[in-house]
C-alpha positions, -999 to +999 in steps of 0.1 A: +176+214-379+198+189-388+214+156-370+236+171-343+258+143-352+262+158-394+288+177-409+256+196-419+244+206-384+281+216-376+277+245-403+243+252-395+247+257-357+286+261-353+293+285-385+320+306-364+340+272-353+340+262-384+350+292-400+380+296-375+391+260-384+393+268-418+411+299-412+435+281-390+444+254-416+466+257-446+449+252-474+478+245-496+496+218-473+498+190-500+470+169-500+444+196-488+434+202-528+404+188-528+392+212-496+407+241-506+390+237-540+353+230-519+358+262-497+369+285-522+340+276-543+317+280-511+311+246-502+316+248-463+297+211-461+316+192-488+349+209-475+342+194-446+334+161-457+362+159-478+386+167-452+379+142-429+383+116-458+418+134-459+423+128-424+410+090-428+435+082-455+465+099-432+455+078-407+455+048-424+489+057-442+504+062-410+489+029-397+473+047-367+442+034-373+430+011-347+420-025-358+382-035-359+364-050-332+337-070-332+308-057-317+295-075-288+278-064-255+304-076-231+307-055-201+340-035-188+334-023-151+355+012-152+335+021-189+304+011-170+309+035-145+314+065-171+286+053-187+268+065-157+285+095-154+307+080-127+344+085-123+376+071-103+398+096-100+434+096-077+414+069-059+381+088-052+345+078-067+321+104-076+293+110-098+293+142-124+260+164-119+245+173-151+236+210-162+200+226-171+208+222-203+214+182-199+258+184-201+274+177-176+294+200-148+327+199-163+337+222-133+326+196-108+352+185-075+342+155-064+324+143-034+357+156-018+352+189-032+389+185-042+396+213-073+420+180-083+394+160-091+382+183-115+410+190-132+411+155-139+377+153-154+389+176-177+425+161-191+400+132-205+421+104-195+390+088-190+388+085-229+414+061-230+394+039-206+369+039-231+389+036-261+408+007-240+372-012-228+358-006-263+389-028-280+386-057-256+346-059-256+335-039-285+308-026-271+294+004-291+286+018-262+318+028-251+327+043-282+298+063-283+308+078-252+339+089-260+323+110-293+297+124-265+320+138-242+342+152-269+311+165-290+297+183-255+330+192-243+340+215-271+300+232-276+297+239-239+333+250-230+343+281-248+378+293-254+382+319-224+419+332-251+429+343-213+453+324-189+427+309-160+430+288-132+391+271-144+398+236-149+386+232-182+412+255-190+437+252-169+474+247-184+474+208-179+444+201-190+447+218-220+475+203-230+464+169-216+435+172-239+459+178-274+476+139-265+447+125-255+422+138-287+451+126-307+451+093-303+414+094-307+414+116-334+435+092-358+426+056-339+389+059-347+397+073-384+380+045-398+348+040-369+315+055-375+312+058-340+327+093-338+308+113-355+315+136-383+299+167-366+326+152-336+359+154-356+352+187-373+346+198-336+379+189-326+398+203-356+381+237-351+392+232-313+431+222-319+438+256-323+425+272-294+440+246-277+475+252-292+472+286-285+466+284-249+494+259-243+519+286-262+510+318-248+496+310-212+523+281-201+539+278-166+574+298-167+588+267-158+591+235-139+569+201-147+538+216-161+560+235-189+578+198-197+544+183-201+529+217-219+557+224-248+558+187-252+519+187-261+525+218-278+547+201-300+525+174-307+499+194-317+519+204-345+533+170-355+498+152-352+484+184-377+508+195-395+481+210-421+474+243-395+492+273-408+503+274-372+518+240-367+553+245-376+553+275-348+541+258-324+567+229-329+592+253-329+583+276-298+580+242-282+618+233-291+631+270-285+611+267-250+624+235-237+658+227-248+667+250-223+646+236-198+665+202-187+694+223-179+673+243-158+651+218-147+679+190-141+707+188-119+739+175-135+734+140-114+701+141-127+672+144-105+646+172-116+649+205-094+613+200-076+630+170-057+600+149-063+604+116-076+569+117-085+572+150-105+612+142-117+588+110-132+562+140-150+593+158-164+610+126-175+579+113-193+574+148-213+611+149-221+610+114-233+582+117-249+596+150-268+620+129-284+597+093-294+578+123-312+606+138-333+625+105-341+587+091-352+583+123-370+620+117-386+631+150-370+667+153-353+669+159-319+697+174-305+724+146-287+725+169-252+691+161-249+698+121-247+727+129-225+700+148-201+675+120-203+701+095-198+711+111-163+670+117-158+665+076-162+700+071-146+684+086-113+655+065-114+677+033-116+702+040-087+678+057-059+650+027-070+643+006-039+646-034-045+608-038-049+610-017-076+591+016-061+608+047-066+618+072-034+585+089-015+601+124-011+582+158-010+545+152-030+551+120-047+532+087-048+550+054-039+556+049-079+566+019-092+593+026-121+606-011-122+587-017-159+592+016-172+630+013-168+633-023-173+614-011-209+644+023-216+675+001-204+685-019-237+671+018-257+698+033-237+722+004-238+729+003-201+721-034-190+734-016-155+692-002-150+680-037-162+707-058-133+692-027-107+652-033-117+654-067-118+673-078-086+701-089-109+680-109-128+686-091-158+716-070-174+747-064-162+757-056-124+769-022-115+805-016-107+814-005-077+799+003-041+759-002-048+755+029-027+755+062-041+753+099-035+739+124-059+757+159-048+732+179-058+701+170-051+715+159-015+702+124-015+723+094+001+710+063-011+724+036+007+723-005+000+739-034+011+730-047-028+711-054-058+688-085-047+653-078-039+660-086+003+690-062+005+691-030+028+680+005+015+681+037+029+673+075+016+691+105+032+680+137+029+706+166+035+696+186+000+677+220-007+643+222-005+632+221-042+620+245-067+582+234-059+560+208-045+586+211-008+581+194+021+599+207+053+615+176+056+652+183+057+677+154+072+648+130+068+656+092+063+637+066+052+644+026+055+636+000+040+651-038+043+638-074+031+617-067+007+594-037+022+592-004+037+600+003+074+610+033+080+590+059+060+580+094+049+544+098+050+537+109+014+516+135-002+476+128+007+463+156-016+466+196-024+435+204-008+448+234+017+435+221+055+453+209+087+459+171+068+482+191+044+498+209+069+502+178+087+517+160+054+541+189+044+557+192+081+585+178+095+560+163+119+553+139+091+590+130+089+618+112+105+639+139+124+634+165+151+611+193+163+626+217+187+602+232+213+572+215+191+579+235+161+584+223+125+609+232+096+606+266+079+612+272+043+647+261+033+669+269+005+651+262-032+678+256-053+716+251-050+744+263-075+769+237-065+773+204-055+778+193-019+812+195-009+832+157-010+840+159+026+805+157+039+803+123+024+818+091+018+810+056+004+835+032+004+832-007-001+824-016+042+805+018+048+786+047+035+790+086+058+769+118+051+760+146+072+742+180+071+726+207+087+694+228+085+702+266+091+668+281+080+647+282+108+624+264+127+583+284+123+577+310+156+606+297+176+623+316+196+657+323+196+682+305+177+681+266+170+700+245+147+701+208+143+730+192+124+725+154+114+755+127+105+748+096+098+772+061+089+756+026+068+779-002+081+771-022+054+752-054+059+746-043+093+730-017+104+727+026+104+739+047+132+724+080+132+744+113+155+718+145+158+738+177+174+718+208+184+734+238+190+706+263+207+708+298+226+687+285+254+671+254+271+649+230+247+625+207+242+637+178+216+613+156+200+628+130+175+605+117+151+606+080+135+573+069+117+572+029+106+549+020+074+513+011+085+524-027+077+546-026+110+539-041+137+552-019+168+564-023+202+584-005+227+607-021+246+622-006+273+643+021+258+643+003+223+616+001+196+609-029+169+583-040+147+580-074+154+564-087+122+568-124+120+594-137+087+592-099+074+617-072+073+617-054+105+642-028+123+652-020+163+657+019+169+683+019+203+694+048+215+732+053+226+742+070+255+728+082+287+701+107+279+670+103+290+642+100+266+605+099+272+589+075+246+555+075+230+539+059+205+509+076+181+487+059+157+461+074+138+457+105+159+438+135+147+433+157+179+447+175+197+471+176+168+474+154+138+500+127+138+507+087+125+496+091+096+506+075+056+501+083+027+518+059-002+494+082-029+471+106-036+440+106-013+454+074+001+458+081+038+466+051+066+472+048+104+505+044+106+524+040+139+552+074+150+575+069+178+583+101+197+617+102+214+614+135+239+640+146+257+648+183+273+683+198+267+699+231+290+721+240+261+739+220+231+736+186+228+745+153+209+721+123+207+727+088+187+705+060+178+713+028+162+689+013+138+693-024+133+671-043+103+668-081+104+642-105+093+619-117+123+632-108+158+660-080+151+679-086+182+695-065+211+724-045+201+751-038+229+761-003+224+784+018+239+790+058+236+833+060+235+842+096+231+816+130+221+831+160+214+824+195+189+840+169+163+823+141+162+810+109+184+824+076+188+809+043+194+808+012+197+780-010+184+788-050+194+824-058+181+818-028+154+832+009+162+822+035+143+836+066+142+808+094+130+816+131+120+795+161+130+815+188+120+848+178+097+870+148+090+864+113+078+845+084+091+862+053+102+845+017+113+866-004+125 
């Protein structure tokens, strides 16, 4: 038998793949003459041969072509790894068993036994490390690598031409697999090192993949942003299958529609993810880089929805350039990214945000803002990388990917995190997840012990103006969460209002209204950086020359305080998670307090740098309304049910 590594072993041993490559093509696309002309006259080996010398010229007309290297044996310590079957993925190590027959487990989960971790073996991101350690060292044996895995991947995987949840099928690995072959495909045109018997493999497996990504997609959400825009790559990157212009065009007909769908009018992605508003965003973006390359028109509603994507990203961006931790996200960091779109988009506005007004132009206006439809309050005192931030949650749930997490808020002030929302760990489905999802995990209540139950997906409307305000001196929201709270009994339902005073600090009014006597926990977890003491009925972190924050209660109630780090029984809590599999003791104050009927509590939270000192507060007037008080020389007049803040 021939060299597995031949054009001639490919028609020996892989007749029907090759056949259904050559039945996928179009023979007549111009340029194919020479292959048409050696399969017609029986000549499955030449046609072969003479098509990948088609595809090297492209290449090289296109100028996709990566430059030479010289070869070397310089090391790269990620490519090293692969090279023993070894792999980093989301932060977890593991090592790939192989097969009886020498390949390896493509369906493999990781020493965590985490299904994620195989699906990322399969998108072949991994490749790029290659392709990436193989143009800084030129060591061969990172390119041979890459034509292994591919070569292997396609023999031992079959097309299942059925929708499947198997990770080497699996909707985002397919498509993941079109972008990534791509750019391998066309940037080692011109290197031996992939194989002939290699690139006619992954022509004869475009197809297969196109047709998965078009006919077993998601309905909707992230995955079918990131599918129709692979989809339509496949098509523009080989334009020469009979297919091609289809699939370019299902992929248009399929998602134009989506980012009015997907997309809010103020611009955050339905799922209420940053993480996943950052998936869609990148797909959408990308959908267009490939039709202006491709010198194809793309309609101007589609900039308009990007611009509001991007614009999103710029004005809820904390100052240390990290995006908001909300529902499964990671603690992204979007500072380059939108540093790189602002002068594409002309709005030196992002460039002043991301780079603490280093850059650009600074934004008119109050530098807080509230985006009505996704719910979300951000509040600042400014632009520069110390200044005050805060996220407010009083927004549906989201169309996927939820937390129960409703009235949340998150702080952060001179340069880090404080007051946080403990992330996303993993997807794995055990008592962790639970944890992470809760509103245990947040900062806001549990009544009687219990936690949030599923809220409202998806909104048809924006808030209303008079829940909110932001004026120059001082920023107002409120909301409630009506849904119900899991196996309580009776009724329960806990309305939240909150006021910035800008430059100073964040006063914070919870009202329950209940059909019986309860049991009130309120919830406020500080990053794992914090340093942590109570004081009294006051708690700081106390980190020396770094941004820290006093919580002080107002008023008379009583409160039983706590403090929980790193716990896992009897019940999991003080935990953080800033990505995925990244987990860290992080300290949770518990505020618990028993109530006979409807109540009103308030807190002040004060950031400073160093010692945040004593506020004097004082509760002037509580009623059904609203709550007055007085915080030092500062009062502040906080709606709960209708009417205006004031701070006087």
């Amino acid at each position: 038998m021939s060299d597995a590594t031949t054009i001639e072993w490919v028609c020996e041993t892989q007749e029907t793949r090759v056949d259904h490559m050559f039945d996928a093509l179009n023979l007549d696309h111009q340029g194919l003459e020479h292959v048409k002309a050696a399969y017609e006259a029986g000549n499955k080996i030449d046609a072969c041969q003479k098509l990948i010398d088609y595809y090297r010229e492209k290449a090289n007309t296109a100028k996709q072509v990566m430059k030479p290297v010289s070869p070397s044996n310089d090391t790269h310590a990620a490519a090293e790894q692969i090279l023993q079957d070894t792999f980093t993925f989301q932060d977890v190590t593991g090592t790939v068993p192989h097969q009886a027959d020498g390949s390896l487990d493509w369906t493999h989960r990781g020493p965590n036994d985490d299904r994620e971790w195989a699906y990322f073996l399969n998108r072949h991101n991994h490749l790029h490390i290659l392709l990436s350690a193989y143009k800084k060292t030129g060591n061969p044996s990172y390119v041979n690598r890459i034509n292994d895995h591919i070569h292997e991947w396609v023999q031992v995987n079959p097309y299942p031409n059925e929708h499947t949840g198997d990770p080497r099928w699996r909707g985002l690995e397919t498509m993941s697999r079109i972008n990534v072959w791509a750019r391998i495909f066309y940037a080692l045109a011109e290197d031996d090192a992939l194989k002939p018997a290699t690139r006619i493999l992954i022509l004869s497996s475009i197809p297969d993949h196109a047709h998965y990504t078009q006919n077993f997609h998601n309905p909707g959400g992230n995955w079918l942003a990131m599918q129709m825009c692979a989809l339509a790559n496949g098509g523009l990157q080989w334009p020469e299958y009979k297919n091609a212009d289809e699939w370019i065009g299902y992929a248009t007909r399929t998602l134009l529609p989506e980012m009015k769908r997907q997309i809010y009018p103020d611009g955050p992605q339905k799922e209420l993810a940053s993480h996943y508003h950052g998936a869609s965003l990148s797909s959408f973006q990308r959908y267009a880089d490939l039709f202006e390359k491709a010198g194809r028109d793309v309609p101007k509603m589609w900039y308009e929805g990007l611009e509001n994507m991007w614009n999103y990203w710029a004005y809820s961006m904390r100052p240390d350039g990290h995006g908001v931790l909300n529902n499964d996200s990671n603690l992204d960091f979007n500072r380059p990214r939108l540093l790189q779109v602002a002068p594409r988009y002309k709005r030196p506005d992002w460039a002043y945000i991301a780079s603490n007004g280093q850059e650009g132009e600074q934004p008119n206006g109050s530098p807080s803002i509230m985006f009505p439809w996704a719910g979300q309050l951000i509040m600042r005192s400014g632009w520069d990388a110390n200044a005050h931030w805060a996220m407010f949650d009083v927004g549906p749930w989201g169309i996927g990917h939820q937390h129960n997490d409703k009235l949340h808020l998150s702080v952060a002030a001179f340069g880090r995190d404080i007051l946080v929302d403990a992330g996303r760990l993993y997807y794995k489905r055990d008592k962790w997840r639970d944890f992470i999802r809760s509103t245990a995990a947040h900062n806001t209540l549990l009544i009687d012990g219990k936690v949030q139950d599923a809220d409202v997906k998806e909104v048809t409307e924006p808030l209303a103006e008079d829940v909110y305000q932001i004026t120059d001196n001082f920023d107002y929201a409120r909301g409630s969460f009506t849904a119900g709270y899991i196996d309580l009994d009776g009724k329960a339902t806990h309305t939240r209002a909150m006021v910035y005073v800008r430059n100073k600090f964040w006063v914070v009014v919870d009202r329950m209204t209940t059909d019986r006597p309860r049991s009130i926990q309120g919830l406020w977890h500080y990053h794992p950086d914090c340093t942590v003491e109570i004081d009294g009925t006051t708690v700081t972190s106390t980190d020396t020359d770094k941004g820290n924050v006093r919580i002080t209660p107002i008023g008379d109630t009583h409160w039983d305080i706590e403090m929980t780090q790193g716990q896992e029984e009897p019940f999991i809590q003080g935990w953080y998670s800033r990505e995925y599999n990244h987990k860290a003791a992080s300290p949770c104050v518990t505020y618990r307090t028993n109530i006979d009927g409807d109540a009103i509590f308030a807190w002040v939270i004060t950031p400073g740098k160093g010692i945040v000192p004593n506020v004097n507060t004082e509760l002037l007037a509580v009623d059904a309304v609203g709550v007055t008080v007085k915080v030092d020389e500062i009062t502040v007049h906080i709606p709960i049910k209708n009417g205006q803040a004031t701070v006087k």
